[in-house]
N, C-alpha and C positions, 0 to 999 in steps of 0.2 A: 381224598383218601378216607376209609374206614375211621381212622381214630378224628379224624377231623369231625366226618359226618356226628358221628357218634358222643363227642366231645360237644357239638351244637347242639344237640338233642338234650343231651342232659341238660343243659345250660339253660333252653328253653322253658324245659320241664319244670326243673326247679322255679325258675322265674315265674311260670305258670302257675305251677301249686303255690308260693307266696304270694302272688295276689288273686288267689282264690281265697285262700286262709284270711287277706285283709280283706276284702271284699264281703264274706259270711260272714264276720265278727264287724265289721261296719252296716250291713243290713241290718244283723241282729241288734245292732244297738239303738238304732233309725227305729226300728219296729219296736222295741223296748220303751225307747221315748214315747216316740208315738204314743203307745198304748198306757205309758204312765201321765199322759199330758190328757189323755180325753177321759180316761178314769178316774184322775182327780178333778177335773171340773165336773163333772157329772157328777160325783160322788160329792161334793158341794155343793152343788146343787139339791139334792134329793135329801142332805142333811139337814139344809133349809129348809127347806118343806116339810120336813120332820116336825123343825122345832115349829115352825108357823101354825101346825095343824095341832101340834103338842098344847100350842097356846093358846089355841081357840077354842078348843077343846075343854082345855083346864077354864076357860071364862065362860064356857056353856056351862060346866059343871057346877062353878061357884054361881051364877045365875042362871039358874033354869027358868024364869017365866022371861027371858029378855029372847027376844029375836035374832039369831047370829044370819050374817050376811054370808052367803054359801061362796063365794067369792075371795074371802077372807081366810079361805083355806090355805091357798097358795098368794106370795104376790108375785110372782110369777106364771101364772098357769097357763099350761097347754095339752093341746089332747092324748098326748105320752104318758104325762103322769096321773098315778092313781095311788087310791090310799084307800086303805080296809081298818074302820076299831071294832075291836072286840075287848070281850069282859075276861078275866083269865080262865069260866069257864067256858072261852069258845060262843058266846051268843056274840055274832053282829047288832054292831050299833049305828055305825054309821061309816058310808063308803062314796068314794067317785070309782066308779067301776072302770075295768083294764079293758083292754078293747076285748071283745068275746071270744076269739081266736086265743088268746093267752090266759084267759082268766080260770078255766079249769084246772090250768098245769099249777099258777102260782097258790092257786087256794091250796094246796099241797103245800107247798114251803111255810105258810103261814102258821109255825108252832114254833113255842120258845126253842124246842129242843134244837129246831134248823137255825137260830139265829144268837148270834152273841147281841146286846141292844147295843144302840149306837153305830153297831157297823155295818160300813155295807159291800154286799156281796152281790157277787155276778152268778145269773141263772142261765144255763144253756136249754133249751127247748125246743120239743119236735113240734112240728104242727102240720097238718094235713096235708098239705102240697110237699113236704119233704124240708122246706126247708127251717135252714137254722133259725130259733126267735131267740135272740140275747135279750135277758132284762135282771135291771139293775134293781136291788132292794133294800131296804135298812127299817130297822124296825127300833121302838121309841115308848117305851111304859112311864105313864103318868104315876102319879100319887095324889090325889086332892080329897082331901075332907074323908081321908079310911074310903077313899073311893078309889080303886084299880084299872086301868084301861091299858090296852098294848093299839099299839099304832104301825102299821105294815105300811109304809109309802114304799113306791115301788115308779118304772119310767121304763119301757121300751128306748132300747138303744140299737136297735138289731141295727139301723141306719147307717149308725158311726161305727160298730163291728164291719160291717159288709164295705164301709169305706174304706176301714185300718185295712183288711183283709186284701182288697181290692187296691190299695197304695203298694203294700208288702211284696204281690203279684209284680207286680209293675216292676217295684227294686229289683228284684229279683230277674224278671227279664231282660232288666238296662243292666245288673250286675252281668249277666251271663255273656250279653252283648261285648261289656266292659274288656270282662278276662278274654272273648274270641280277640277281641282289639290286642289286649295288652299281649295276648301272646304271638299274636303277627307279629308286632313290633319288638317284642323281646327276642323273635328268631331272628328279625333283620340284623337287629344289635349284636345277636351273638356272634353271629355271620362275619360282620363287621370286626367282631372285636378277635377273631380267630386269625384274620387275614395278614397279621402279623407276622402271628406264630407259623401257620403255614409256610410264609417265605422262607421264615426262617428253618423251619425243619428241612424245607425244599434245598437249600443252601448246604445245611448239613449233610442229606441224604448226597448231594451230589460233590461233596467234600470228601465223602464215606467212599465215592464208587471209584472218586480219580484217584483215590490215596491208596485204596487197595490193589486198582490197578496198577499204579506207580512202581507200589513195593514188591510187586511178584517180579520183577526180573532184579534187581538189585538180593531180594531171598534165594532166588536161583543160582545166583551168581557164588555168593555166599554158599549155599548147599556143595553146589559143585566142586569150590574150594575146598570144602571137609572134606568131600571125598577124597579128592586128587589127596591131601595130606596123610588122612589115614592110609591109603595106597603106597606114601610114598615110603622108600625100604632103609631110607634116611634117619628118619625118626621111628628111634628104638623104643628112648624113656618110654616109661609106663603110663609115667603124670601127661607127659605131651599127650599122649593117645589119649587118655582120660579126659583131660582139657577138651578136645577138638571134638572127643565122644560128645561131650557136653555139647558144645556151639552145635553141631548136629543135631541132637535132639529139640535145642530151643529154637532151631530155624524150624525144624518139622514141624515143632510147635504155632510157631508164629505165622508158616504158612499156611495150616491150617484154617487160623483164627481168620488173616485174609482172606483166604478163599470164602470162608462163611460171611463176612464182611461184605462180599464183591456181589455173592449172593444174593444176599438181604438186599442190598442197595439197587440191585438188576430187578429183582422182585416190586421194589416202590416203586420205580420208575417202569414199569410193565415193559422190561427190556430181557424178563428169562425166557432165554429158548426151549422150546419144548420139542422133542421127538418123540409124536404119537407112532408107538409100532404095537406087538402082537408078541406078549411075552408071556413064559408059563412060570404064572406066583410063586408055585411049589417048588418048582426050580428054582426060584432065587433067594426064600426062605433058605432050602438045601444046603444051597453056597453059602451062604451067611453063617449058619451055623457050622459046618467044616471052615472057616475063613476065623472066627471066633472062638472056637473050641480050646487052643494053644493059652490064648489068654485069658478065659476063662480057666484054663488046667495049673496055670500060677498062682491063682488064685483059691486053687481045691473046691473050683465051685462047679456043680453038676450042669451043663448047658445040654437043653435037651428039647428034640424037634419032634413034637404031634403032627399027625394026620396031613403029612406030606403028601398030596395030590397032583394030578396034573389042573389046573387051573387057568386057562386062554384069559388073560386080560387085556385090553390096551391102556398103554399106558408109557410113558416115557422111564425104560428101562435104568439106565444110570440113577436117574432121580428116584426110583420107589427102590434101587438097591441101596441107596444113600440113605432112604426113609427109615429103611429096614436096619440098617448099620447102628443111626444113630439109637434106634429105642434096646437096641440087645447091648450095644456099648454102654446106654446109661444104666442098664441092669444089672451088668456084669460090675461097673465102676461103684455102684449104690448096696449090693450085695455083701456082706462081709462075708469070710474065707470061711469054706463049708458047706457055702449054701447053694440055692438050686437056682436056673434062669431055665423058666420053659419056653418056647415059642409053636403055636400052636395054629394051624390052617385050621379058622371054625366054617360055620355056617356057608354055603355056597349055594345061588340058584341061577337062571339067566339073569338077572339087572344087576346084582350086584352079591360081593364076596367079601367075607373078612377075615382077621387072624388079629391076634393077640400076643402081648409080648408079658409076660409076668415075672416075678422074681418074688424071692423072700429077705427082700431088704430092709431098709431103714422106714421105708414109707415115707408117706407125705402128710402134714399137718392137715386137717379141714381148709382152714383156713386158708392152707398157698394152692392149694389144687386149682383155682383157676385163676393163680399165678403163674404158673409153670409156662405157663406157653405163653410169656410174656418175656420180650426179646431182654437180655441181661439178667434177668433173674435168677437169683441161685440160693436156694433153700439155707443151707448152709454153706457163705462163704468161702469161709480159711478153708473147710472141707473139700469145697469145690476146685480150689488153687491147689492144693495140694494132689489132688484128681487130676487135675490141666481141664478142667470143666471151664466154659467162657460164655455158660450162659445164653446161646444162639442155638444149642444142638434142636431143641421142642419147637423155638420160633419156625425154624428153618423147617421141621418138620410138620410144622403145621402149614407154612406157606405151599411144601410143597404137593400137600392134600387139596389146600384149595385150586391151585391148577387142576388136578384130577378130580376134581369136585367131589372128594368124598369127606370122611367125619374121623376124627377120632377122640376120643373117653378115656376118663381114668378114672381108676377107683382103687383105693386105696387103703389101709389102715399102718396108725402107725407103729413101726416095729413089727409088721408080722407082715410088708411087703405089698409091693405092688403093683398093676396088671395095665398096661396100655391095650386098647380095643381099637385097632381101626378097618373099618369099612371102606370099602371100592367100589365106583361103578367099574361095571366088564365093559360098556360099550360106549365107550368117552367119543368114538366115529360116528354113530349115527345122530 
């Protein structure tokens, strides 16, 4: 069934979107690591080197005729890293140059104003073939003997970027992979987990068809009874006749409520008969409003028929005057005393035709508008009971669009009334 299909769906979905949501915020944190675990080693890195060049440096300064071992720069070195001194106004003193490819861009960052000392920062950079050059830098100012020097060490990382980058990809692929998985498995599960409910509804639905079939001859029986009594010349009293008046009306009541019972339950079980014939709309609009007029006029409310046409539909006659019954009945019931119920023949071409049922009633909240057409529902209860409303008349009337495969709409405001729209195919035969 629909509420099943649709009850799995969501259930997937959901499932689906929560582990997308864990899935993004567990990559995110994967690549966050990542990226905080190779940036602080490197950035450890390059601050040794800082200080090693700092110090060899400061022992150049303090002995200038002694020989420094160029080696002694780094105790670490490799051909990544490089180091720039300058004087603070900018003259070169002494460097291990960047590879040539990057060394134009970084002579550019190389000013106090781009760096706080001590820290070190990540540079992104273009370079000729397009692509990305990441490199790491951290800059280191001396003090020796009223003597000033700034120190730019600096390392080519693009390697371990282009790795993180290239790890990240990856996740992200085996994530997407992940959620296709997890959400196979969470349809199967939900599938599974509905199989229950299903029987169970199935149990119900078919509790619902034999009980309302059961009771329509035992209500019959009963109906028949009032009659014959009110018939009989026997019974005078007032009160008797008031009494039996009463059981009468609550059988018509009750039979009602079965029949829409027998319905619904004929409809889940795709056991409603349908008689496609060739009927004219406008005609049976017509009827309806002469057949409603009386009980609308008890009520001092205006019921009133637009744009009465002849209109060939096919279509299972009974059932679209059923259609039509219930939406003028729930206007006239919903309407206070005074008001107006129009019904109106709109728009008609060859595929399809529609009309409209509107009133200046209570309205309907935002919020229940695509409630209403949900089987027991009732805006206002106690209202409803007091109406003999039982909450099936919209269900029933939506069921029986979808056999004729057509649509219908509400629109509403509340307190100032409102307008059922439904559309028809004409040619439900070919």
């Amino acid at each position: 069934m629909e509420i099943f299909r649709s009850s799995r769906l969501r259930l997937t979905l959901v499932y689906s979107f929560t582990m997308g949501i864990f899935l993004c915020v567990l990559i995110f944190l994967v690549h966050m690591s990542m990226d905080w675990a190779m940036f602080s080693e490197q950035a450890q890195e390059i601050s040794d080197a800082a200080e090693d060049v700092a110090e060899t440096q400061a022992y150049q300064i303090q002995h200038p005729n002694i020989t420094v071992d160029e080696t002694r720069y780094y105790k670490n070195a490799n051909d990544r890293l490089f180091f720039y001194i300058f004087t603070p106004d900018g003259q070169l003193l002494n460097f291990v140059r960047a590879s040539f490819r990057i060394e134009p861009f970084i002579l550019e960052f190389m000013s106090p104003e781009k760096f706080t000392a001590a820290q070190v920062q990540v540079f992104d950079l273009p370079s000729e073939s397009g692509r990305l050059i990441n490199v790491m830098m951290t800059s280191k100012v001396i003090r020796v003997n009223e003597i000033e020097q700034i120190i730019y060490v600096g390392k080519d990382v693009t390697a371990l970027y282009s790795g993180l980058r290239k790890a990240t990809y990856m996740l992200i692929i085996l994530g997407i992979v992940a959620l296709i998985i997890a959400t196979v498995f969470g349809h199967a599960m939900a599938g599974r987990a509905i199989i229950p409910l299903k029987e169970a509804y199935e149990k119900q639905k078919q509790f619902a068809a034999d009980a309302s079939h059961e009771l329509r001859t035992p209500l019959s029986v009963v109906m028949a009874s009032a009659d014959l009594l009110l018939a009989d010349p026997s019974i005078q009293e007032p009160f008797l006749k008031e009494v039996i008046g009463d059981v009468k009306s609550e059988v018509k009541k009750m039979t009602k409520l079965v029949s829409d019972l027998l319905m619904v339950a004929r409809s889940d079980n795709n056991a409603l008969k349908v008689k496609i014939q060739q009927a004219d709309l406008g005609d049976l609009l017509s009827q309806n409003v002469r057949m409603m007029t009386p009980l609308a006029e008890k009520k001092d409310i205006s019921l009133i028929g637009e744009g009465f046409k002849k209109v060939i539909i096919d279509c299972d006659e009974q059932k679209i005057k059923q259609l039509i019954l219930i939406l003028v009945d729930n206007a006239i019931k919903y309407t206070p005393n005074g008001g107006s119920v129009v019904v109106r023949l709109g728009e008609t071409d060859s595929q399809k035709t529609t009309f409209s049922v509107s009133d200046s009633g209570i309205g309907i909240e935002p919020e229940d508008q695509k409630k209403i057409f949900d089987r027991f529902f009732r805006v206002d209860k106690a209202r409803s009971r007091e109406m003999g409303g039982n909450g099936l008349g919209l269900a029933i009337a939506t069921e029986i669009l979808r056999i004729h495969d057509g649509k219908i709409s509400v629109y509403s405001e509340p307190g100032r009334g409102t307008k059922f729209t439904v559309e028809l195919k004409r040619n439900l035969t070919k």
